[in-house]
C-alpha positions as CSV (number, residue, x, y, z in Angstrom):
1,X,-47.5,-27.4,47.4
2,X,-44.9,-29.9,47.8
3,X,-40.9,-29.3,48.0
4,X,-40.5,-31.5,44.8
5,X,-43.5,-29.2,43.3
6,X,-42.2,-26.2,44.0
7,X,-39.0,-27.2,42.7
8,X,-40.6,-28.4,39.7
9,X,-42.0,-25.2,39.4
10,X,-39.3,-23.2,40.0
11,X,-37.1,-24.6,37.6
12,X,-40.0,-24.3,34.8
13,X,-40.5,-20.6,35.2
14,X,-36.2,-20.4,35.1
15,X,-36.3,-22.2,32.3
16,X,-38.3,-19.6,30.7
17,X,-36.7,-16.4,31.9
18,X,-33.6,-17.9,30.6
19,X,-35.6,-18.7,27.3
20,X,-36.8,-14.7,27.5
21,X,-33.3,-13.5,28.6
22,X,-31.7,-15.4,25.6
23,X,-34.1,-13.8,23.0
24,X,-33.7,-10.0,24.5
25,X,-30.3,-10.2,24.3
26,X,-28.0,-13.1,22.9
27,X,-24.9,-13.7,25.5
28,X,-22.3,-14.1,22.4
29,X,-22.6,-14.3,18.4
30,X,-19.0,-15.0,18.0
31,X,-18.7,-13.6,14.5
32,X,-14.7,-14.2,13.3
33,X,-12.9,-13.9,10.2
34,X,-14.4,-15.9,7.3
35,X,-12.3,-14.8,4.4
36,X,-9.5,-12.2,4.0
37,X,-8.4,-11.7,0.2
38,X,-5.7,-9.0,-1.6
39,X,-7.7,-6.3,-4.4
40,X,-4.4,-5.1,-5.4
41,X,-2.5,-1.9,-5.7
42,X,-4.2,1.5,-6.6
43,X,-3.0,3.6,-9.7
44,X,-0.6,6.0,-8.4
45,X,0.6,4.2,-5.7
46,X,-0.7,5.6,-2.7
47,X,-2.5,3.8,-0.4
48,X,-5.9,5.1,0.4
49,X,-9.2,3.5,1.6
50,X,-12.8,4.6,2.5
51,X,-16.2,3.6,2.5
52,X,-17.5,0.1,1.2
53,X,-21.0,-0.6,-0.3
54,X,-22.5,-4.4,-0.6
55,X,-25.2,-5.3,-3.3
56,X,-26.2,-8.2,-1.9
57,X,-28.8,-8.8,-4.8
58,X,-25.4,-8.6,-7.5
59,X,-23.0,-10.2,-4.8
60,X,-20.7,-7.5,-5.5
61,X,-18.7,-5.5,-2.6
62,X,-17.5,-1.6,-4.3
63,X,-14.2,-0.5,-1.9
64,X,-13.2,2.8,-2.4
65,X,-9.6,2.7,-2.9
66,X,-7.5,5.9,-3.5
67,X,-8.1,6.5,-7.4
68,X,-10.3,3.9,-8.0
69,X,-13.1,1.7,-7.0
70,X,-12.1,-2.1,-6.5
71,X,-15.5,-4.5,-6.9
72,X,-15.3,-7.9,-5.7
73,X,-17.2,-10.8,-5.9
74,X,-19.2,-10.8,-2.6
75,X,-18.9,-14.8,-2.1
76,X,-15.4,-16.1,-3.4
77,X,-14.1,-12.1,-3.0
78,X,-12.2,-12.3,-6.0
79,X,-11.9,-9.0,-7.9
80,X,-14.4,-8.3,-11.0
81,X,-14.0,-5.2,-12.0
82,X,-12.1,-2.0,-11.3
83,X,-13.7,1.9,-11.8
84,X,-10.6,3.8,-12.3
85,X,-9.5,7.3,-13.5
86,X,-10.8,9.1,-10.1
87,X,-8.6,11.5,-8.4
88,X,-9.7,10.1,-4.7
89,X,-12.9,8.7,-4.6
90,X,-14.8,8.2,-1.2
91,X,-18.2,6.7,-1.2
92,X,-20.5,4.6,-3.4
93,X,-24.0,5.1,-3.7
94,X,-26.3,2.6,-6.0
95,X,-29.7,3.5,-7.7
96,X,-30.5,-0.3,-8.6
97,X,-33.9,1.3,-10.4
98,X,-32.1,3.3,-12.8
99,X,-29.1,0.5,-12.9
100,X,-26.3,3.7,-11.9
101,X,-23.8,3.9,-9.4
102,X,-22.4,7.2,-8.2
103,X,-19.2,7.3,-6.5
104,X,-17.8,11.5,-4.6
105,X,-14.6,12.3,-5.5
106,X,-13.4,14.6,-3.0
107,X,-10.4,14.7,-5.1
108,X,-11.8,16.2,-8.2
109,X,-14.9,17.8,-6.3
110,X,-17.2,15.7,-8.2
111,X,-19.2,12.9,-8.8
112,X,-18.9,10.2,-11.1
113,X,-21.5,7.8,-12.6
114,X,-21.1,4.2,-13.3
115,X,-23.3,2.0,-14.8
116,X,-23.8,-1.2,-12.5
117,X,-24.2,-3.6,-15.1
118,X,-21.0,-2.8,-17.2
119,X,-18.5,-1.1,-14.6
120,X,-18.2,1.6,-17.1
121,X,-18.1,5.6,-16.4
122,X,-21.3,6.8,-18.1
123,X,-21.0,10.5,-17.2
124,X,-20.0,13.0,-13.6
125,X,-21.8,15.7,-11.9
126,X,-19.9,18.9,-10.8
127,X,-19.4,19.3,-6.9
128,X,-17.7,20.9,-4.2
129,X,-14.6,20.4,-2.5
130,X,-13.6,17.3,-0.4
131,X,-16.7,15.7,-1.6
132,X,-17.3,12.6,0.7
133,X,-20.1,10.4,2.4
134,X,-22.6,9.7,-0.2
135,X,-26.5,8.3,0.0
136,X,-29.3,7.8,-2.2
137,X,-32.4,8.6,-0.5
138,X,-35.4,6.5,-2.1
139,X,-38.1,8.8,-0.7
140,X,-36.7,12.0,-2.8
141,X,-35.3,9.7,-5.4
142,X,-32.0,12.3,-4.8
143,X,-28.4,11.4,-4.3
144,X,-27.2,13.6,-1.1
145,X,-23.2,14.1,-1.8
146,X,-21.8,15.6,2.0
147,X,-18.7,18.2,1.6
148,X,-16.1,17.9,3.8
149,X,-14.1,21.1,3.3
150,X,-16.8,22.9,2.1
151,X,-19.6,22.2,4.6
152,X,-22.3,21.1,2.4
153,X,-24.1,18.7,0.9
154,X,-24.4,18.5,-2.8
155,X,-28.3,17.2,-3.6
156,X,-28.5,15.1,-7.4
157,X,-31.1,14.6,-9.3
158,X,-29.2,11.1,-10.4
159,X,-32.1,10.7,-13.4
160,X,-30.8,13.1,-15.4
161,X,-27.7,13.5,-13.4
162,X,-28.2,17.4,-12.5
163,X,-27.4,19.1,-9.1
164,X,-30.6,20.5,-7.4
165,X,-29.5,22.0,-4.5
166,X,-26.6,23.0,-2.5
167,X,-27.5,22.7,1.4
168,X,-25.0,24.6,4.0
169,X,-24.8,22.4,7.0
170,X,-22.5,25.1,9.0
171,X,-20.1,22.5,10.0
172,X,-18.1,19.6,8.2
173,X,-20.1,16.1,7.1
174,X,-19.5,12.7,7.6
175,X,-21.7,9.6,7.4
176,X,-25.1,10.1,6.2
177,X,-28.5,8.0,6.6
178,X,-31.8,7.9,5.7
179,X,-34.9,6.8,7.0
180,X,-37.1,6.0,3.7
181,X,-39.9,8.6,5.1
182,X,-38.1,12.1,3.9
183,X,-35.5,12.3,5.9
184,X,-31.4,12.4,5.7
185,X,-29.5,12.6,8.9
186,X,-25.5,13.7,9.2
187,X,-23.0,14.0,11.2
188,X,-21.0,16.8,11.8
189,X,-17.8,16.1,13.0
190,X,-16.5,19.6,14.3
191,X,-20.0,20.7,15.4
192,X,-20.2,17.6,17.7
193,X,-23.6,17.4,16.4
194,X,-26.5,15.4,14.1
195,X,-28.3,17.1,11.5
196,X,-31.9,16.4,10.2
197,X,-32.3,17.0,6.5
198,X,-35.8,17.1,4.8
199,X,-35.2,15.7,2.1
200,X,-38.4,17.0,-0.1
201,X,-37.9,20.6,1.1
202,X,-34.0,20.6,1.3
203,X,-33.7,22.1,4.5
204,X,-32.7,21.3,8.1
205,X,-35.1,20.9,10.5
206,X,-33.3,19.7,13.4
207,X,-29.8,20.1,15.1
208,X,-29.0,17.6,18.2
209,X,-25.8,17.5,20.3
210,X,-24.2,13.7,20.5
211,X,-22.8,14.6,23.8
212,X,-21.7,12.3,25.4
213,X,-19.7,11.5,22.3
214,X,-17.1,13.8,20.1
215,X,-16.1,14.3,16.8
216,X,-18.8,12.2,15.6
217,X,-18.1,10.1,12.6
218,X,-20.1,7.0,12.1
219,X,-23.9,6.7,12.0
220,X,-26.5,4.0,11.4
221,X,-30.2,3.7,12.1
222,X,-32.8,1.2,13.0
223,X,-35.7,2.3,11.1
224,X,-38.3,1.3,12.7
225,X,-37.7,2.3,16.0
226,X,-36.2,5.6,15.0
227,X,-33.1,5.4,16.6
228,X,-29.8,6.7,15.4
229,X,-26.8,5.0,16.3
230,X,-23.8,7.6,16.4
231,X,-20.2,7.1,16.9
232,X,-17.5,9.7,17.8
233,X,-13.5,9.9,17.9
234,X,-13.1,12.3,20.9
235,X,-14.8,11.1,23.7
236,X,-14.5,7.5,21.9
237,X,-18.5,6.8,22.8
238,X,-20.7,5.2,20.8
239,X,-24.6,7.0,21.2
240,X,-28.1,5.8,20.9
241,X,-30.6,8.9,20.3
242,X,-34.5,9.6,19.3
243,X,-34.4,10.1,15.7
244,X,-37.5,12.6,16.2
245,X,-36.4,14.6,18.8
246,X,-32.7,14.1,19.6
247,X,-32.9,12.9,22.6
248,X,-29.5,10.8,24.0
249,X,-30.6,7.2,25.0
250,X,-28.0,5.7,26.1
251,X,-24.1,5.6,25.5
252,X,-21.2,2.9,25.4
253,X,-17.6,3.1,25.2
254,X,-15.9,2.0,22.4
255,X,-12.5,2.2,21.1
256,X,-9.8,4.9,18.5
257,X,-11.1,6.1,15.3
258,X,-14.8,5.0,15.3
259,X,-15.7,5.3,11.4
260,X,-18.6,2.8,10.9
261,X,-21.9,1.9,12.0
262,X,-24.1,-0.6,10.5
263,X,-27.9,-1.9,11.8
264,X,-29.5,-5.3,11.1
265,X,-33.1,-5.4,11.6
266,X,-33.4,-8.9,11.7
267,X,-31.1,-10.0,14.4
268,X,-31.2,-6.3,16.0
269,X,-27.3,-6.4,15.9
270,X,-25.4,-3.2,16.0
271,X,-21.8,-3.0,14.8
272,X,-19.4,-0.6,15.2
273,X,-15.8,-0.7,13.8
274,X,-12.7,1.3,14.5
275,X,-9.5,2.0,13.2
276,X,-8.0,0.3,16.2
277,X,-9.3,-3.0,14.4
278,X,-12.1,-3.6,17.2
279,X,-16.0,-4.9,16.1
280,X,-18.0,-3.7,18.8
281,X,-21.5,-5.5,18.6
282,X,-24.6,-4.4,20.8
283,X,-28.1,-6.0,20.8
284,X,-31.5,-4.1,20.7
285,X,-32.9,-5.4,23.2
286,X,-35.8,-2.8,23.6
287,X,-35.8,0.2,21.6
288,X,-34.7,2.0,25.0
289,X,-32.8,-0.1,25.8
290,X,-29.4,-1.7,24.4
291,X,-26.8,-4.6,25.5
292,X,-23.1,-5.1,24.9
293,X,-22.9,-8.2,22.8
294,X,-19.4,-8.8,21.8
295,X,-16.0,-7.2,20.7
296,X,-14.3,-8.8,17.8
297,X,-10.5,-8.4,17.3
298,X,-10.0,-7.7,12.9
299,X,-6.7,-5.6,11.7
300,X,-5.3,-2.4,12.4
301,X,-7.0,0.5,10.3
302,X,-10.2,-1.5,9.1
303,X,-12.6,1.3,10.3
304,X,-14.9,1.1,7.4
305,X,-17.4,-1.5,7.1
306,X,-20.5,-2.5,5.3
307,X,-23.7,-5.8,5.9
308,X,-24.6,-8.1,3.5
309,X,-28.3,-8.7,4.3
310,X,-28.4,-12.2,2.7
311,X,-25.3,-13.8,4.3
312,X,-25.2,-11.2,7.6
313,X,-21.6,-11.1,6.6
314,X,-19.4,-8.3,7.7
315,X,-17.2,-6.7,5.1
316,X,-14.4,-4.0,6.2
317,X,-11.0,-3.6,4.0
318,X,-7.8,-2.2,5.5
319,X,-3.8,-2.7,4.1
320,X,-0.6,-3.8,6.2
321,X,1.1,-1.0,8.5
322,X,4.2,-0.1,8.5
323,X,6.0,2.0,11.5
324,X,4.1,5.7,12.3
325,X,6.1,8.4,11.0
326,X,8.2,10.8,12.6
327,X,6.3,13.2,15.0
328,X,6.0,16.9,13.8
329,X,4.5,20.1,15.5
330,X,1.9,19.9,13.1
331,X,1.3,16.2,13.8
332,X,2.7,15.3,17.4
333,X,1.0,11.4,17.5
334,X,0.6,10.5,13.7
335,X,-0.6,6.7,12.9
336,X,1.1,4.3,11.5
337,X,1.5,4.2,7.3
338,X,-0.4,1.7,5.2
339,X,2.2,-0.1,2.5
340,X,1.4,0.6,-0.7
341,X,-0.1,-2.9,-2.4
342,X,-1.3,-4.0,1.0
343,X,-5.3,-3.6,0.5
344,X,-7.3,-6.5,1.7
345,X,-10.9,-7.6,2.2
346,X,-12.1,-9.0,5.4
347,X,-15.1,-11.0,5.6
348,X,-16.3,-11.8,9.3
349,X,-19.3,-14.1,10.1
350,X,-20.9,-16.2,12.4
């Protein structure tokens, strides 16, 4: 073969790899902020913020928010609608078959059922204390309510709005998921462990350390490769594992008060967000194996987060700090204060 050939050949076959290397694993998405828009004060006038839920079929975004539930428009983010008279809501779950919404309210240690069409408060199940992640599993048809304070999850029959079960998870809950085959997964945060949930039978099958993480908070899956994606606080790591046996793929650091995870099968993007106002953003590029992406500046405190499939927009709310207050015994490093009237939407995209 000849010198010009070779080269020839050479730079076809690096052509390639570079073709092959760019769909394993994109160098950069550069997602950035798209939108950022005020919902408004909460009754009471504390400033409190949780979990976020997108319909992307409705365009609406549902932002927990102290003592009520802001809903925006999921395009312009203007507010539509507020669901108010809760006590200190947390999560929102939808049923879009049955056209209900159910929202915990670890405040009132209970749920309370919206209809999605109207806004309006149709009716509440009894629950248990510090009510707080919430899921609707569509294999069980149940709604899965996870107790803080009292270490449990709260199982709904949301049909006829009745509580089926109450499962002890010996340790305290945070995010939940579900993989669509029968089973609901949870963290628990002072266990330093996931829990596998059937969700038929109402019992756990499986308990897995997330060692090399701590305090694990946020939690996502990829579904079809069975991997869970869990996030902890203390060590600040972010860990892959076998959603059928447990076992740790691999880990990444990440940075303070991990609180959110979120999947998206078609780009095989994983996000995680922090209260330090950091989007870290991995690629799958094997199901063993997984690539840091990017790290996207957004605001102090926007540690929740949710997807909108149809846009691959990015949705997180936080408020404006002010300084942290005094140190105590009780709390020597305590974070900053949110101003009451601050809360915002973010809106981060490509």
């Amino acid at each position: 073969m000849s010198i010009q050939a070779s080269s020839r050949s050479a730079c076809g076959l690096f052509v390639v790899l570079l073709g092959v290397l760019a769909a394993a694993s994109p160098l950069a998405v550069h997602y950035h902020l798209l939108k950022k828009a005020p919902l408004g004060a909460a009754g009471g006038g504390r400033e409190y913020f949780d979990y976020l839920t997108v319909d992307s079929g409705t365009r609406r975004v549902y932002a927990s928010h102290g003592t009520e539930v802001k809903v925006a428009d999921a395009d312009s983010a203007a507010v539509v609608g507020t669901i108010s008279g809760l006590k200190q809501c947390h999560g929102i779950a939808l049923v879009e078959e049955l056209g209900k919404g159910f929202i915990s309210d670890g405040g009132a240690a209970k749920t309370v059922i919206f209809d999605m069409a109207t806004l309006k408060v149709s009716g509440e199940v009894k629950g248990e204390e510090d009510a707080d992640s919430i899921i609707y599993d569509p294999a069980s048809k149940r709604v899965f309510v996870f107790n803080g304070d009292a270490k449990s999850a709260t199982v709904i029959d949301p049909a006829n709005a009745t509580v089926v079960k109450s499962i002890p998870l010996g340790g305290g809950p945070e995010f939940a998921a579900a993989d669509g085959k029968g089973m609901v997964y949870d963290n628990i945060e002072d266990k330093n462990e996931v829990v596998a949930i059937d969700s038929h039978t109402l019992t756990i099958k499986s308990r897995w350390p997330v060692a090399p993480a701590g305090q694990p908070t946020a939690l996502a899956m990829d579904r079809e490769h069975r991997r869970l994606f869990v996030a902890g606080r203390n060590p600040q790591k972010l860990v892959i594992l076998d959603a059928d046996n447990g076992k740790v793929i691999q880990s990444f650091p990440i940075s303070a008060g991990a609180d959110a995870n979120v999947y998206e099968p078609e780009t095989a993007l994983l996000f995680a967000s922090t209260r330090e106002g950091m989007i870290h953003i991995f690629h799958e590029d094997t199901p063993d194996k997984f690539s840091e992406v990017e790290t996207v500046k957004t605001e102090y405190g926007a540690k929740t987060m949710a997807l909108d499939s149809k846009t691959h927009n990015l949705y997180l709310t936080t408020a404006d700090f002010g300084a942290a207050p005094t140190p105590t015994p009780e709390r020597p490093h305590p974070n900053p204060a949110p101003i009451p009237g601050t809360f915002h939407l973010l809106i981060y995209g490509k």
